[in-house]
C-alpha positions in Angstrom: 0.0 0.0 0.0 1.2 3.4 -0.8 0.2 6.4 1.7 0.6 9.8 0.3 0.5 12.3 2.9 -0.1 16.0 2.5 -0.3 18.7 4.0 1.6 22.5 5.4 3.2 24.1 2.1 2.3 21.4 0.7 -1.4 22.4 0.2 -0.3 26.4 0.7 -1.8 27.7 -2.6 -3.1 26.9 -6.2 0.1 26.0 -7.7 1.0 23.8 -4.4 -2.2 21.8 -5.5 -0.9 21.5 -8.8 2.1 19.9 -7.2 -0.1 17.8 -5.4 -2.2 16.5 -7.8 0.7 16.1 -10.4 2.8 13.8 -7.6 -0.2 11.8 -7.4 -1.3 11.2 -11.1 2.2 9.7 -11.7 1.2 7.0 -8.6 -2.7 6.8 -9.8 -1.9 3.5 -11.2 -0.6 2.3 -7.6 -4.3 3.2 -5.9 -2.4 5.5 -3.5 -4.4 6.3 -0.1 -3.9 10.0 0.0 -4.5 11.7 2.8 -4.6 15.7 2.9 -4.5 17.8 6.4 -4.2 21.7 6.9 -3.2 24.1 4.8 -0.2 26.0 5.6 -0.6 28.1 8.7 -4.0 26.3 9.4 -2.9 24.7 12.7 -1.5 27.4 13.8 -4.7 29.9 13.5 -6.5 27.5 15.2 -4.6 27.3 18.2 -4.2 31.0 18.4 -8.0 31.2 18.6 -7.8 30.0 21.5 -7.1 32.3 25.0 -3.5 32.1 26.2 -4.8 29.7 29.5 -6.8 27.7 27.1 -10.1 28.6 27.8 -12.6 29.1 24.8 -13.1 32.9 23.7 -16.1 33.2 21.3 -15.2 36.1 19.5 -11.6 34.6 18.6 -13.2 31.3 17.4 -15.9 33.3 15.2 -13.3 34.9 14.1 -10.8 32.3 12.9 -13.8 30.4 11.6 -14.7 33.6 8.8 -11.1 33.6 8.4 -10.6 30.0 7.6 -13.6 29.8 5.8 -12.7 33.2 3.3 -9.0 31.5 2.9 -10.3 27.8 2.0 -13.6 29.3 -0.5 -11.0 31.4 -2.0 -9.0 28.8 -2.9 -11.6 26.7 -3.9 -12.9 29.0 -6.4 -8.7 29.9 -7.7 -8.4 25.9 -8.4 -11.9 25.6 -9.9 -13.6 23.9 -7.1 -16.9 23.8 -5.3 -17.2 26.4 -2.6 -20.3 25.3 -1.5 -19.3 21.7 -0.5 -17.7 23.6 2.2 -21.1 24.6 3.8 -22.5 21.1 5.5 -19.2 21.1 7.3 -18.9 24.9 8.2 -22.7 24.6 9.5 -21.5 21.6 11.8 -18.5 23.6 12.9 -20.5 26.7 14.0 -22.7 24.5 16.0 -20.0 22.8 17.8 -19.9 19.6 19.2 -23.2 19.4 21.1 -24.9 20.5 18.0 -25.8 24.1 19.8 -23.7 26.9 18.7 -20.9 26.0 21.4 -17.9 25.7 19.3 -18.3 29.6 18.8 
């Protein structure tokens, strides 16, 4: 089995998804598993959302949420892609894990 993992710089911008998908249509024939995580920077954001002693601060989370979401529908729309697959999973993400708004 060959697992193609992506992911950072990796997945930064358009042309590092050209990369991407130009490393993996060379193994296509191989059935890789690819797996893709955060873009470049995306980790990061998150954590900063966060208040320095860990507790959850709403505003910070709304706010790197509309920031996340602007970065990944603009990059969607650069690569030719659907924006608005991005909705179901934005929608579960503002209501948090309890399914009530708590995440934000």
């Amino acid at each position: 089995m060959i697992v193609m993992k992506f992911g950072g710089t990796s997945v930064a911008d358009a042309d590092a998804l050209a990369r991407l998908a130009a490393i993996v249509r060379v193994r296509r024939l191989d059935r890789p598993l690819v797996v893709v995580s955060a873009l470049a920077g995306v980790s990061d954001q998150l954590s900063q959302s966060c208040a320095p002693d860990g507790t959850r601060d709403a505003a910070r989370v709304r706010a790197a949420i509309d920031a996340l979401e602007r970065r990944h529908r603009a990059l969607l729309a650069e690569v030719g892609g659907d924006a608005e697959a991005l909705d179901p999973w934005l929608d579960a993400l503002r209501r948090g894990p309890d399914g009530d708004g708590a995440s934000a």
